[in-house]
N, C-alpha and C positions, 0 to 999 in steps of 0.2 A: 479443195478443203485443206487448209493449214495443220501444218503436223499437230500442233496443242489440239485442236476441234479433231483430228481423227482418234488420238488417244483417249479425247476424255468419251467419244462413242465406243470405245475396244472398251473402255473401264468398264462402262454400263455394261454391254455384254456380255463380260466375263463375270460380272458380281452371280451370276449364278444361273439356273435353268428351270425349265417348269412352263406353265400354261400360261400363254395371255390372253389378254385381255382387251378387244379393240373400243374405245372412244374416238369418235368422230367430230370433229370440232364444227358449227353449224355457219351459216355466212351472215345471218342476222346475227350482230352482237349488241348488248348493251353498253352505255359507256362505262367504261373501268370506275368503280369507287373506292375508296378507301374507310377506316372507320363504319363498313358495309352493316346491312342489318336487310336478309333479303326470305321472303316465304315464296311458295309457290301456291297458289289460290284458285278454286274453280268458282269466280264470282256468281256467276250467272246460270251456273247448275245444269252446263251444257256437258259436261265429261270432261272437257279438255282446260288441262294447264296451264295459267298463266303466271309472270313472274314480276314479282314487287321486289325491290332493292332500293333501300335508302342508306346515302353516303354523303361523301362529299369527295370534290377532287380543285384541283387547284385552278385558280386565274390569279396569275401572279404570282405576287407574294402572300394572301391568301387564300382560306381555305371555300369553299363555295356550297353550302347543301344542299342535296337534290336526289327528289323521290323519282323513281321510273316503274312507269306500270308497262311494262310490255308483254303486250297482247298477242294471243296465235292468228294469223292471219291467214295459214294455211298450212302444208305439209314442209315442218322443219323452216318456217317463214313466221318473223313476229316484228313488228312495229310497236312503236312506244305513242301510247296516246293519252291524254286529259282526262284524269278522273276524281280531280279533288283532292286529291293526295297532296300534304305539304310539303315542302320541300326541307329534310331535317335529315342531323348526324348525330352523332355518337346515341345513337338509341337502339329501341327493340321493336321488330313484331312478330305480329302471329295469326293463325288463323283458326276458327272455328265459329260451330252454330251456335252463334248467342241466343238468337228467337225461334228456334227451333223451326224455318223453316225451309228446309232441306239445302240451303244455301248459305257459302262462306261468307264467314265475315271478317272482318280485322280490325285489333287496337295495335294501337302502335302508342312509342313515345321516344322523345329525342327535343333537339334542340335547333331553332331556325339560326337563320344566319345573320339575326338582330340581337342572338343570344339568348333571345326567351325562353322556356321549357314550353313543351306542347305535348297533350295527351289525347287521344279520341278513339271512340268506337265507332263503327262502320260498317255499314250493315250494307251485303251485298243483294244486288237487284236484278230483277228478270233479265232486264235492257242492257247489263255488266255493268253499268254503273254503281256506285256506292252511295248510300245516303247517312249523311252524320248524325249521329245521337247526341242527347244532351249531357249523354253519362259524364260523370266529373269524376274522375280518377286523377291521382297528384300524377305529374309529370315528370319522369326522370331520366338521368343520362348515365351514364356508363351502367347500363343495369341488362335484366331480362323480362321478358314478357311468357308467359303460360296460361294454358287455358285447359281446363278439365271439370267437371261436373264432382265439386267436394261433396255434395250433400244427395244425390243420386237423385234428382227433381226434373233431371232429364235436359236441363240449358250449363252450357261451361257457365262455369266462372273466371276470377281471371288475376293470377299471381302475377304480380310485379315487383320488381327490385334496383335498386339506384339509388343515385343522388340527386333529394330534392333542390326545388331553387332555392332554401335556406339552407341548404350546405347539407344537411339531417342524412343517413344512411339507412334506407329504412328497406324490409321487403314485406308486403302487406298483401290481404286477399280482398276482393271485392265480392262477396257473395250474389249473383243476380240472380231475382224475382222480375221474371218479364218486364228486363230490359232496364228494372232498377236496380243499381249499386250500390251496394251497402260496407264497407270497409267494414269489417271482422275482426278482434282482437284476437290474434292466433299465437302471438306472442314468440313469431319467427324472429332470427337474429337478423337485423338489419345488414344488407353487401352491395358493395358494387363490385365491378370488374372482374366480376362471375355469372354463377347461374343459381338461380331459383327455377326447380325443375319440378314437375310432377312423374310419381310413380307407384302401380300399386304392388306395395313388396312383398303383402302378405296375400293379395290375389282375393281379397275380400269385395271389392266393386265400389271402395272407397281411396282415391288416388290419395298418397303419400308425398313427403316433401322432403326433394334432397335440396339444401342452401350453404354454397361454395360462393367466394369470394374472401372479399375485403370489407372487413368491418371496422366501426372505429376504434377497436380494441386490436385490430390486427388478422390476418387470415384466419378465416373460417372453416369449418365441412362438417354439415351439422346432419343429421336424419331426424323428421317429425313425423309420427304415425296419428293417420286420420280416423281416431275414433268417431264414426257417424257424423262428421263436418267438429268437431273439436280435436285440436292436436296433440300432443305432447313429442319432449323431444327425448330421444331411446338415448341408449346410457354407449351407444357404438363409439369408439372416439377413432374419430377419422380425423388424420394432420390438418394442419389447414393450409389453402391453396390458393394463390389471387391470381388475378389477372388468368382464370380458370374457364373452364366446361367440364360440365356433370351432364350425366344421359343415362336412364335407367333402360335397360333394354334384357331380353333374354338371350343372351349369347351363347349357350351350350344347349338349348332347345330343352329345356324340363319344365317349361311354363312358368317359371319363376322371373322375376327379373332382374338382373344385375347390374352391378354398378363401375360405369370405365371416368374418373376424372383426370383430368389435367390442366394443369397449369404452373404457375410460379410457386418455389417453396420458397422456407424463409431464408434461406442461404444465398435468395435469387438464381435459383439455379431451376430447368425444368425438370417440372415430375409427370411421368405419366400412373396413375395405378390402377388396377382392374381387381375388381370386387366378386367374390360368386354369393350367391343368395343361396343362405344355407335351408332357411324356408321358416326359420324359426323367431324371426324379425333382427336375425344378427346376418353380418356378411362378412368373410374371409377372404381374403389377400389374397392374390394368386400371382406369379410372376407374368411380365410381361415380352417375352422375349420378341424381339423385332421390333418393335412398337419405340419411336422415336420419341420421347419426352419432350414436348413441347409449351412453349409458353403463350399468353395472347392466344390462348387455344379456340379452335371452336369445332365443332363433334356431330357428326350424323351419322343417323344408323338407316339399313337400308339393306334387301338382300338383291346390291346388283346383278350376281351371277346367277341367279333362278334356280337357286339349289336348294333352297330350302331352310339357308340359315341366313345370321346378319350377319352384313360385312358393313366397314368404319371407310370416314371420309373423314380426315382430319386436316386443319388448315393451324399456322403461328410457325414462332419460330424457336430454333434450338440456339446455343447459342452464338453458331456461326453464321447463319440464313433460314429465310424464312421457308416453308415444306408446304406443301398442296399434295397427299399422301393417300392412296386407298388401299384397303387394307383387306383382302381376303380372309373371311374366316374358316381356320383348317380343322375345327373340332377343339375339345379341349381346352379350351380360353387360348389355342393356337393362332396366331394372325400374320399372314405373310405381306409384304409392301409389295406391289403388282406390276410397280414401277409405269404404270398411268402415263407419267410424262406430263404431268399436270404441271404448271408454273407456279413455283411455291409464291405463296404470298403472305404478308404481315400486312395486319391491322383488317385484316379481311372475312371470309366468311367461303364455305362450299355446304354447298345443297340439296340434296337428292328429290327427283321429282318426276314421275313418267307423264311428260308434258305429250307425248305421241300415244298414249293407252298400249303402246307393244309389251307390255307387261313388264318390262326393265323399266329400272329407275334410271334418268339421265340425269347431268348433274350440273350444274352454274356454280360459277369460282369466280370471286372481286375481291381486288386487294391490291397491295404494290409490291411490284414483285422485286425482284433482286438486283435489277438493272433501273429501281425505282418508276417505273411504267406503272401505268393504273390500267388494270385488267380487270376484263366484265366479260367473261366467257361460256357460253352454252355448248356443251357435251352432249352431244345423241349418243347413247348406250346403245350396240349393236348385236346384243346377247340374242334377241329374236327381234332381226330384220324383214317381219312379215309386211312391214309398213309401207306402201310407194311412194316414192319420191320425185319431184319431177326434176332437179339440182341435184344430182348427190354428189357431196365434196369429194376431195381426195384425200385429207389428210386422218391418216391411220397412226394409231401410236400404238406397238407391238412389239413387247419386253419382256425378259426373263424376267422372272421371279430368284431374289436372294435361296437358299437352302442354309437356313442359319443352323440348322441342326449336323451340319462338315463341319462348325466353326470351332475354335475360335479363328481368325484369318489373320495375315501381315497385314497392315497397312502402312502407310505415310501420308501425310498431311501436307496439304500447300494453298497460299493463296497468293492473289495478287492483286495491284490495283494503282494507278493512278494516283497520287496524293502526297503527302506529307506526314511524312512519318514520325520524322525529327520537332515539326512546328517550327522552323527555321524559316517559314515562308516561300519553302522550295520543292514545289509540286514535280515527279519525275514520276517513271515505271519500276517498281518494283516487286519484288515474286520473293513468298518466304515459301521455304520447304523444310519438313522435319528428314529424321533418318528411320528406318522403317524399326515398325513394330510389330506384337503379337498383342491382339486386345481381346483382355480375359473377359472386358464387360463391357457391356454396350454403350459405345460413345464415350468413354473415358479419356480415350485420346484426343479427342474433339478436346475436351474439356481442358485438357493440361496444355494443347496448342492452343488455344485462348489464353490463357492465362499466362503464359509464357511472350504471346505478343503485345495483348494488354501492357504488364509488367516492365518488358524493354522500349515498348513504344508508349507513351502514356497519352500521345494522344491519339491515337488508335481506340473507337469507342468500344467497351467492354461487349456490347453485343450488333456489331457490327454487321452489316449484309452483303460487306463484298463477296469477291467470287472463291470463296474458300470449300473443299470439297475433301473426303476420304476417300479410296479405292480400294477393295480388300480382292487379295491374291489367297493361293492356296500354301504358293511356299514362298519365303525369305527373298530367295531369288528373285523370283518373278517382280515383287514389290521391288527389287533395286533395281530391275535392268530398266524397268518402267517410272520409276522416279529419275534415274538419270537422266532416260529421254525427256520427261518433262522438264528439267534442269536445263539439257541443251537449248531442247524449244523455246523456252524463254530467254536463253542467251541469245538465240538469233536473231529476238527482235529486242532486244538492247535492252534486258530490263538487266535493274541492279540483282542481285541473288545473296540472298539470306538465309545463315542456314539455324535450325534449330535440333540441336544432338543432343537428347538426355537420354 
């Protein structure tokens, strides 16, 4: 192992201590997508999991779309087989009982690779196959799909958001009456490159509407309460956030639900904020400490530890690389990074789904990760390994956990990369490093070493995904003795060294 590769493993282990966490990575994989949009479905109302992922990934010089239904074939074994499904990007789906009976079904929407818009409902079958309906829902792209029962008549209905093929930014409800859809004047603020989510805030049995994104007017973050299937929008004023995810979940366990969004503010910077439900149809701010603000976000709740509360799976990026992040909940709107080891990815998507019935959620992650690889990855969760297996892999990831509550910490910052910094047309190796610091606030330093590269290199893109990283020590020392080694390291393989002292 190279000096650089054993320090940045000393880095991770010393960021701090605590319980882990094993994921197991599985040998059946799907192909890696980008622009992903993926559910986990029990079609055929057998028990067991299956996973839909629609992306696209590259041949060439372009981009390619393509739906994958991979199926369980056996214990921790799945194959991808032919189910109708089109092959479409930038879009959404989702899963629920449209016809009440007792089996999944899916709409989806997104865009083929003739460019068209496509939308359909899809009703799942004894046999797992799907059969299409003639529902006519508008079709759109950079949007979201939801499904929840507004009117309590016992079949979802079905929230979508996007842009349609007339350019329009709309997010609309499709009211269904056994299986007909009837578009509803709800008079939600039209978004894309967010979410239109359901959630019920006030615990009445009438689901609610948080709508995040980008509207034509500029970023949104709206709250609409469902009086008996009619809305109105509450007087809350939440920032607005694009290129976002919102998720109503109960995160301190009082039966209530709350509110964690992120995404891009208008500064283009990421935000992440976590909301607590005060119970009174208003929600209050709470700090987020740990919790990485990300952009291109996207957000699952899930309690993979089997303890009784949720814990967060977040995917996008900060503004140095992009993160694949799970996040233990410690009580208190506390949440610790588990340090997973998951492969961060942009433009992607993570999942949680107990595809094996062992009671943990496992988890699927697609995206492009930092080395620009297209990753399509299934996670066995091995909280309760009651499960037999007749393959079991070997790759374990088993990590401290941060104790952000020592901090604040030293850090120093560095990246490096292959390229042309100058735009002189003179690709070489080069490595920037700062001089160490004390960070009072989470990821500031990140932010001011962006800026500072940005600025001297202009063509250096503002949110770039090279190999740029923090390491936090406990004392001053330690961050220099360990910045100089990484200084040397890179001198020994001939890179140029840049230094950045403010």
């Amino acid at each position: 192992m190279s000096l650089r590769l054993t320090l940045l493993f000393l880095f991770a282990v010393m960021l701090g201590k605590g319980h882990a966490q094993v994921f197991t990575l599985i040998r059946d994989q799907p192909p890696g997508l980008v622009h992903a949009a993926a559910v986990w479905v029990d079609v055929d109302g057998n028990g067991k999991k299956d996973l839909i992922v629609a992306g696209d990934n590259s041949a060439g010089s372009r981009s390619v779309p393509k739906t994958v239904f991979f199926k369980q074939t056996g214990p921790d074994k799945f194959a991808a087989v032919t189910k109708g499904l089109p092959d479409f990007t930038i879009g959404a789906i989702a899963r629920g009982d449209l016809n009440k009976d007792g089996r999944q079904d899916v709409v989806f929407s997104g865009q083929l690779v003739n460019g068209q818009y496509v939308a359909g409902v899809l009703l799942g079958q004894a046999d797992g196959n799907f059969r299409k309906t003639e529902a006519a829902i508008t079709p759109t792209v950079d949007g979201s799909i939801a499904l929840a029962d507004i009117d309590k008549d016992g079949d979802d209905d079905i929230l979508l958001s996007g842009k349609d093929a007339k350019g329009r930014i709309i997010t609309a409800i499709y009211r269904n009456d056994n299986l007909k859809f009837t578009e509803i004047d709800a008079g939600l603020a039209g978004i894309m490159r967010g979410k239109a989510a359901f959630g019920d805030i006030n615990v009445d049995g009438f689901p609610d509407i948080i709508v995040c994104g980008l509207s034509a007017n500029g970023p949104v973050t709206r709250l609409y309460l469902n009086n008996q299937g009619r809305f109105s929008s509450l007087t809350n004023h939440f920032k607005g956030l694009k290129n976002a995810d919102a998720v109503f979940a109960d995160l301190d366990n009082d039966k209530w639900p709350d509110l964690i969004i992120s995404g891009e503010n208008t500064a283009g910077r990421p935000a992440t904020r976590l909301f607590k439900n005060l119970q009174n149809n208003m929600f209050a701010e709470v700090s987020t400490p740990g919790i990485r603000p990300l952009l291109n976000c996207t957000i699952d709740v899930a309690d993979y530890d089997v303890d009784g509360d949720l814990d967060l799976v977040m995917t996008g990026e900060s503004l140095e690389r992009p993160y694949a992040i799970v996040y233990q909940n410690q009580g208190q709107f506390l949440f610790a990074d588990i340090m997973a080891g998951l492969p961060g990815v942009s433009a992607g998507t993570a999942r949680w789904g107990d595809y094996d019935n062992d009671g943990d959620p496992d988890l699927f992650v697609s995206g492009l990760d930092v080395c620009y690889n297209f990753i399509g990855q299934i996670y066995r969760n091995n909280t309760n390994p009651e499960i037999i297996r007749d393959e079991p892999t070997d790759i374990f990831i088993e990590s401290p956990i941060v104790d952000y509550g020592r901090g604040p910490y030293y850090y120093f910052l560095f990246s490096s990369c292959f390229c042309d910094p100058q735009g002189d047309g003179k690709n070489a190796y080069h490595m920037w490093v700062s001089n160490v610091h004390k960070e009072m606030n989470d990821f500031e330093l990140n932010y001011k070493f962006n800026e500072l590269l940005v600025t001297q290199y202009p063509n250096w893109g503002p949110a770039d995904r090279g190999h740029r990283t923090s390491n936090a020590f406990i004392t001053a020392k330690e961050a220099e003795v360990s910045r100089l080694g990484v200084i040397e390291s890179y001198k020994a393989d001939n890179y140029q060294i840049h230094y950045f002292n403010w």
